[in-house]
Every structure is written in structure tokens, then in C-alpha cells.
C-alpha positions as CSV (number, residue, x, y, z in Angstrom):
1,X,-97.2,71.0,-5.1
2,X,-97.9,70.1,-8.3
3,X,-94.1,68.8,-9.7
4,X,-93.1,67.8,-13.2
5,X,-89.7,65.5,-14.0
6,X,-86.9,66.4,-15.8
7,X,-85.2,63.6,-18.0
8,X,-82.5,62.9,-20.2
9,X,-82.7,60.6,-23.5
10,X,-79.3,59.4,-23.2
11,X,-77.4,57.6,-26.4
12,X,-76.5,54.5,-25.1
13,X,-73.2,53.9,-27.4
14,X,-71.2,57.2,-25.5
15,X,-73.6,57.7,-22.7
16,X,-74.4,61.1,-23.5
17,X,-77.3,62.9,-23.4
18,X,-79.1,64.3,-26.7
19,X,-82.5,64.9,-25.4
20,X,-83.8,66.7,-22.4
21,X,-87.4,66.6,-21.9
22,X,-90.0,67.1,-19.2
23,X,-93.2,65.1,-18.0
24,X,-95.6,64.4,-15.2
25,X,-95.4,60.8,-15.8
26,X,-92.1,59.0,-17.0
27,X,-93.3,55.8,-18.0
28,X,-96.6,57.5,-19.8
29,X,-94.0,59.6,-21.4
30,X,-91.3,56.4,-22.4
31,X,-93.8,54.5,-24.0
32,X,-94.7,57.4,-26.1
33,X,-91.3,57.2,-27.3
34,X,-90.7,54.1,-28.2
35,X,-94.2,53.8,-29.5
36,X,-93.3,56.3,-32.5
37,X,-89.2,55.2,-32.6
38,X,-89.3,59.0,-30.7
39,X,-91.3,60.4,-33.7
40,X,-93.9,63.1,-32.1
41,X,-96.0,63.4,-35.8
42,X,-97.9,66.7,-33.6
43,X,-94.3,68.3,-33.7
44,X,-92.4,69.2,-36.4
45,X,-90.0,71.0,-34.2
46,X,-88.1,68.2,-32.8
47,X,-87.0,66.7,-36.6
48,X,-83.0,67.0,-34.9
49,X,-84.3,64.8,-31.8
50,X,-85.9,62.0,-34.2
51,X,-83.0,62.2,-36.5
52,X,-80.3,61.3,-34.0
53,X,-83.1,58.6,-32.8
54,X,-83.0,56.8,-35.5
55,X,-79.7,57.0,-36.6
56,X,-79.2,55.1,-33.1
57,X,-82.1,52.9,-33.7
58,X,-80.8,52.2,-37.5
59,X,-76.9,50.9,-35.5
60,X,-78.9,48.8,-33.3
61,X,-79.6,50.4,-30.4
62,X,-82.3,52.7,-28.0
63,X,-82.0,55.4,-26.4
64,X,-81.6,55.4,-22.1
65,X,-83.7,57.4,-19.9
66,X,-82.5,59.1,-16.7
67,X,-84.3,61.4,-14.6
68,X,-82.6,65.1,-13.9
69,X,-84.7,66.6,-11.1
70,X,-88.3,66.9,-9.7
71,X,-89.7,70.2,-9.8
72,X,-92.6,72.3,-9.1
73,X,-94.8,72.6,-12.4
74,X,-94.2,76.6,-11.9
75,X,-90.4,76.0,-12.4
76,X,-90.4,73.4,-15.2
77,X,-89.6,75.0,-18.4
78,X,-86.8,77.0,-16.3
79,X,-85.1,74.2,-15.4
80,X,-85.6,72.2,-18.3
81,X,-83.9,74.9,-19.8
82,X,-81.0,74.9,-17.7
83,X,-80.4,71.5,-17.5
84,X,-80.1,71.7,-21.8
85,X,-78.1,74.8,-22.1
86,X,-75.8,73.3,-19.0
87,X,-75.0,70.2,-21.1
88,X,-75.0,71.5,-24.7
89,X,-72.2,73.5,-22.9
90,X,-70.6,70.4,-21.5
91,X,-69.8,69.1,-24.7
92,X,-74.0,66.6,-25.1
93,X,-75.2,66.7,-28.8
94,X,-78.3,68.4,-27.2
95,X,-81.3,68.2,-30.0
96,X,-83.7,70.4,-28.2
97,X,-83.9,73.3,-29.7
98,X,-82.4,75.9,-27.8
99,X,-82.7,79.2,-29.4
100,X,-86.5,79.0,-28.8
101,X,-85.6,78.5,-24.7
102,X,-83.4,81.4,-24.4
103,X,-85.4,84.8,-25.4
104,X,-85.1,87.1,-22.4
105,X,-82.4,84.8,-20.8
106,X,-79.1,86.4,-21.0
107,X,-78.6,87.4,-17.5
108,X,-79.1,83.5,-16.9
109,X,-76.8,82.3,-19.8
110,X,-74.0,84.5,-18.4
111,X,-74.6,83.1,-15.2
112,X,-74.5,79.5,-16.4
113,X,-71.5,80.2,-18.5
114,X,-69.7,81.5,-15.1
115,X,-70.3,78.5,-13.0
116,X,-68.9,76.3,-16.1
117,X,-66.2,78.5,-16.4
118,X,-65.5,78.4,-12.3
């Protein structure tokens, strides 16, 4: 099995998440992040992410990293997906950009919204 990691870039000053990401290798993957202040220059499409970076950066502190789940590499932009949607629904200033994961998903959002709402 071929398995990718789910993680979280969590803001440190109210410990929630604002980032979830996915990777084969997590310290690879952290360096890369702090290397750039979280600035990907290849992808414009995560401007939110680096914005609420380095605000946090700009008060003094970096972000935290905790890993989500282990999954096969088959499964990986599923379940990043879910684990996003789940916590942008729990209330995370989630910067991925969401409307991009969720074509073809609305079976699954119902279903996630259900089990919050359960």
C-alpha cells in the first residue's frame, strides 16, 4: 500500500486548524513551509493559506503541525477533503479552498452535515 498523510497547520494562538494538507513525507513537506513562510510561489491558489500565515508570523508566531490520518494514496484527496469540509463546519478558519473539492460531492456533504448535526 502506497499511503499518503493527512495534516493540519494549526494556528498556535487558538489552536485551530486553518490548513489541511496532504503529503508522503511530513518533515519534507514542513520544511517546505517554513522555508517560503508557507508561500508555495508554483500556487497561486492558496493566497488565503499564506495570508493567514503571515499575519500569524507578522504577531510572532508559527504555525503547528498535527497529523489527521494515514491513508492509502487511492483515498487521499477524499479524505483530505473530508477532514476540511468537517472542520470548516466545526467552526476552523479553513483556507483550503473548498469549492474546488466539492464538485460531484453532495451526497457526501449531506452526509457529513448529518453526522455533525447527530
Amino acid at each position: 500500500m502506497e499511503s499518503r498523510i493527512i495534516y493540519a497547520l494549526i494556528d498556535p494562538r487558538n489552536n485551530l486548524v486553518f490548513y489541511v494538507g496532504q503529503t508522503k513525507n511530513i518533515e519534507r513537506r514542513m520544511r517546505f513551509h517554513y522555508a517560503d513562510g508557507g508561500l508555495n510561489r508554483k500556487s497561486p491558489i492558496h493566497d488565503a493559506k499564506y495570508t493567514y500565515w503571515h499575519a500569524m508570523e507578522k504577531a510572532g508566531f508559527k504555525p503547528t503541525i498535527e497529523i489527521l490520518d494515514v491513508v492509502d494514496i487511492s483515498e487521499v484527496r477524499q479524505i483530505e477533503w473530508e477532514w476540511a469540509f468537517t472542520l470548516k463546519l466545526l467552526g476552523h478558519p479553513i483556507t483550503n479552498r473548498l469549492k474546488y473539492m466539492i464538485k460531484g460531492k453532495k451526497e457526501l456533504i449531506q452526509e457529513e452535515l448529518r453526522k455533525i448535526a447527530a
